[in-house]
N, C-alpha and C positions, 0 to 999 in steps of 0.2 A: 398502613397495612395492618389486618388483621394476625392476632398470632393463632395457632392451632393447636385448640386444644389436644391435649393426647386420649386416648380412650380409658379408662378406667382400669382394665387391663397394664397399660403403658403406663400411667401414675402411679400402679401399684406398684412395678417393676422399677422405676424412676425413684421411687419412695425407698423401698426397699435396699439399690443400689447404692442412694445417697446414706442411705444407715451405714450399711456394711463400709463404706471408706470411710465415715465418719469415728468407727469404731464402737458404735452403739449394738451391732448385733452382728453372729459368726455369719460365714460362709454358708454352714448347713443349716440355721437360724433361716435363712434367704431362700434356703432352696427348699425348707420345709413349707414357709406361707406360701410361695409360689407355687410349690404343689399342686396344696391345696385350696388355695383363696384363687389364683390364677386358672389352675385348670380343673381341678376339681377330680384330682385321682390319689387314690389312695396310694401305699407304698406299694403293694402287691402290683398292682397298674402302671403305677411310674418305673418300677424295677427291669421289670417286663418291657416298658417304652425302649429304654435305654438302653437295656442288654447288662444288667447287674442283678446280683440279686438282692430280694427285698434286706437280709441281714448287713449286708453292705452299705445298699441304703441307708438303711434305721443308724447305721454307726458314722456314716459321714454327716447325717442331719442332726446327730447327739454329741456330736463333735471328737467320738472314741476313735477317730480312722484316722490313718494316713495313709491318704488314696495317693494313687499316682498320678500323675497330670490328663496321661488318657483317659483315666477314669474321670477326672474332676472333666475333663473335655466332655466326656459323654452324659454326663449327669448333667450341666449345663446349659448343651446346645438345644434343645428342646422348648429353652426358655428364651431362648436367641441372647444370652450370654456367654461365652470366653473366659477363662480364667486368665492373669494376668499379672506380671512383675509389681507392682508397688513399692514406693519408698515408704520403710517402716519409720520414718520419723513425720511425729503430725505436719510439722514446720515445712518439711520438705514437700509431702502430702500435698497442704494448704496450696504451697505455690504451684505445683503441677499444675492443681486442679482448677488456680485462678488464671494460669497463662492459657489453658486451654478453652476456658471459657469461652462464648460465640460473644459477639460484641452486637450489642442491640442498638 
């Protein structure tokens, strides 16, 4: 059986995803290239998307915010990501993420 590639789109987002648990890039780091590598809007346009405004914005992607979960909700879901609990130790991390693995 063949496997299925993801669209270019879906790679970037899969890419990106795998940084961010890995510990290589933040949260607003994510949601900046996604933006604009994924959809192609500036802050003004994204702010607007989500119902935030663009200063808000600019400080959850610069990493100066501490939004609140709705907010992190709404800035997110557009991406068709969720924010989410994580265990802050790599170790712990590591095994989540290999028990949830799909088995090929």
């Amino acid at each position: 059986m063949s496997e299925i590639e993801p669209s270019p789109r879906e790679a970037l987002l899969l890419e990106l995803v795998r940084q961010l648990l890995a510990g290589d890039i933040s949260q607003g780091a994510l949601l900046q290239r996604l933006r604009k590598e994924a959809l192609g809007l500036s802050q003004e346009q994204y702010a607007k998307l989500v119902g935030v405004s663009r200063r808000t914005l600019s400080a959850i992607e610069n990493g100066s915010a501490q939004p609140t979960q709705t907010v992190l909700d709404a800035v997110f879901r557009p991406l068709g990501l969720r924010s989410a609990l994580l265990p802050r130790s790599p170790e712990l991390l590591s095994l989540l993420l290999a028990s949830s693995a799909p088995e090929v």
